[in-house]
KEDRENVEX-128809 format. One record per residue (C-alpha): y, z negated, x negated; residue in three letters. Coordinates in pm, whole numbers, padded with zeros to 5 digits, always signed. Layout:
<pts>
YZXala
...
</pts>
This chain:
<pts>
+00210+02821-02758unk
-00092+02646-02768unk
+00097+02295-02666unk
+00213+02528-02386unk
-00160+02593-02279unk
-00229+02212-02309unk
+00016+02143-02078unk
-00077+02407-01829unk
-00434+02252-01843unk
-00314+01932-01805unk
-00122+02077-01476unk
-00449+02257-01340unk
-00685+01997-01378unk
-00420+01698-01240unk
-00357+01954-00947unk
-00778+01961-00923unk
-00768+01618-00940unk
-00450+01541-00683unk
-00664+01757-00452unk
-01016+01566-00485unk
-00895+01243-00470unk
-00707+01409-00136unk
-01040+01423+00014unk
-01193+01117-00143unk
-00860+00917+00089unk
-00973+00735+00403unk
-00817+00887+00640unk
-00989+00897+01065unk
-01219+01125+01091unk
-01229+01362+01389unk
-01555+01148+01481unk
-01353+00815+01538unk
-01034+00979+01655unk
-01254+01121+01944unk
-01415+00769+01989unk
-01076+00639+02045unk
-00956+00915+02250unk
-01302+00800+02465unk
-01224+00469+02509unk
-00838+00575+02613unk
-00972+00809+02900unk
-01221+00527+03005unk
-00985+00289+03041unk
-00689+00537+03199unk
-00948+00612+03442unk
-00989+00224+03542unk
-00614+00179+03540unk
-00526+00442+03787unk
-00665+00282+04080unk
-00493-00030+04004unk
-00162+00138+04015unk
-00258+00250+04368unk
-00351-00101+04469unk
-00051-00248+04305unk
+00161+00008+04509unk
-00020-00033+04868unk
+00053-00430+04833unk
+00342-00485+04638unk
+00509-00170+04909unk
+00855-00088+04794unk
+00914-00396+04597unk
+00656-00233+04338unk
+00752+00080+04360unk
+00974+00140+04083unk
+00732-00090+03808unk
+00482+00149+03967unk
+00632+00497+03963unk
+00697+00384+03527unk
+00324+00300+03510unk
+00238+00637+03637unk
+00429+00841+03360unk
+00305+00622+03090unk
-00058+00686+03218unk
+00029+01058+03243unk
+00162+01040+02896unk
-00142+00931+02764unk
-00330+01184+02960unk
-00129+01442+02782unk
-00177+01270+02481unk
-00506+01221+02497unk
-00592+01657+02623unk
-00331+01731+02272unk
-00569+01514+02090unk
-00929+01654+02198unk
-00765+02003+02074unk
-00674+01886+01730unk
-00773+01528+01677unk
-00603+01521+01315unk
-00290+01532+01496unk
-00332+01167+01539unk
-00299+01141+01134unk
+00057+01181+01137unk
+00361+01029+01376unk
+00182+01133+01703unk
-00111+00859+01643unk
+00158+00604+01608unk
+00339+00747+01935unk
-00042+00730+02095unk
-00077+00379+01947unk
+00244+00289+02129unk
+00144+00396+02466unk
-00125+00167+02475unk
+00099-00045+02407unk
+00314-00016+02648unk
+00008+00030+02922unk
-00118-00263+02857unk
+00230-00463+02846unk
+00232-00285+03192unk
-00073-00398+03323unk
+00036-00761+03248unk
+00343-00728+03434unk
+00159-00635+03752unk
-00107-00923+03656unk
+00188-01187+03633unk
+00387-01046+03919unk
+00060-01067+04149unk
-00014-01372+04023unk
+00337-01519+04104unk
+00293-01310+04482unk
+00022-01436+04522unk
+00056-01845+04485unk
+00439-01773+04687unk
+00167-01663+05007unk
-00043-01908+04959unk
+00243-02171+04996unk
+00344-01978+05343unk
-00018-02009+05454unk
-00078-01609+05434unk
-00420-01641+05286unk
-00558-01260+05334unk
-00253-01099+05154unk
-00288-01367+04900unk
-00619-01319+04843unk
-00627-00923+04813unk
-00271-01005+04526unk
-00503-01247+04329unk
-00808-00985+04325unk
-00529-00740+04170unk
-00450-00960+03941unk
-00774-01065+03754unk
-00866-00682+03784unk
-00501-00663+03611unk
-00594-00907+03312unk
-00967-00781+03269unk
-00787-00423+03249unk
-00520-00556+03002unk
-00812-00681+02813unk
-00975-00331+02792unk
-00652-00193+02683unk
-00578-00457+02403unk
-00888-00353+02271unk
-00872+00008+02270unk
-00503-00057+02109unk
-00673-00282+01836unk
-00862+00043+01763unk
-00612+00237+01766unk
-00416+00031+01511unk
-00665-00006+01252unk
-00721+00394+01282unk
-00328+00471+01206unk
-00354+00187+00989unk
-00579+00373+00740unk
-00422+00698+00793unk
-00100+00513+00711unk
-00271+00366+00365unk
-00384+00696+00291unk
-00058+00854+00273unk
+00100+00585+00034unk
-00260+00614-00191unk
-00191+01012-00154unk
+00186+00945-00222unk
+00159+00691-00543unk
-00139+00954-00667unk
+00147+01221-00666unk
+00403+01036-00835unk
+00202+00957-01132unk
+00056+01281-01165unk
+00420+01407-01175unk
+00536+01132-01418unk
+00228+01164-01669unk
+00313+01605-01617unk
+00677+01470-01707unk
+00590+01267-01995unk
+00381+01529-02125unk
+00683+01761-02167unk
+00915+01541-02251unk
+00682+01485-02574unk
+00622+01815-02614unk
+01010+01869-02628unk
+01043+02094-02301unk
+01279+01950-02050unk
+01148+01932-01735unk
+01375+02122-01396unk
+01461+01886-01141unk
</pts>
């Protein structure tokens, strides 16, 4: 019995301990998850417009590359008003889904930066100067918003980074407190259920 008692200890005070070093992980705080979630409206806000511009010159050649911009800007949007409500939702698969969208905005943006570009230097060579003009404004404004949006998504990264290194510290914490609870009962002759 009192080997019993030692091992229920032992089992209390690991739990204790499972659960302080729990809080002691590094995971994003609600603080720099709503940083983040700053940045992303900031720079949604700024890439909006460009869609618009993108679709008045690029007409219904851009329409399509447009119309695919728009949902992954509302996505992040939706994202981003999911977030505000519970920001620790970005500690789990939704931050990496978050992370991704960024991602795939600012692969966007570069698409409309190279396809302007390209527009652009094709009017030029017909001697339409104006139009050409206007496409290589939308295309700087493209790469300085592509910019913006790699760095938010560096952000992002290192946040879901150290959530994601908090879950294997949490996870490896776990399995040795199990195998030192299992090694303690396996000494003490009690088989353990699995």
């Amino acid at each position: 019995m009192p080997l019993f008692r030692c091992g229920l200890y032992f089992l209390v005070l690991s739990c204790l301990s499972f659960v302080c070093r729990a809080q002691e992980t590094n995971f994003p705080t609600d603080d720099e998850i709503k940083l983040l979630l700053t940045q992303t409206e900031r720079a949604v806000g700024q890439y909006k417009p460009l869609l618009d511009q993108e679709e008045s010159l690029f007409g219904e050649k851009g329409k399509e590359a447009v119309a695919k911009n728009r949902e992954v800007v509302q996505g992040l949007e939706t994202a981003i008003k999911a977030l505000r409500k519970n920001p620790q939702a970005f500690n789990s698969e939704l931050g990496f889904a978050f992370f991704e969208s960024i991602d795939d905005a600012d692969r966007n943006i570069l698409l409309c930066a190279s396809g302007a570009s390209a527009e652009a230097i094709a009017l030029m060579l017909d001697g339409k100067t104006a139009k050409a003009r206007s496409l290589a404004q939308l295309s700087q404004s493209c790469m300085d918003m592509s910019s913006l949006l790699y760095t938010v998504g560096e952000n992002a990264g290192v946040l879901y980074a150290r959530f994601v290194a908090g879950e294997r510290a949490l996870a490896k914490h776990a399995f040795d407190t199990a195998q030192k609870c299992a090694d303690i009962l396996k000494k003490s002759g009690i088989k353990p259920n699995k």
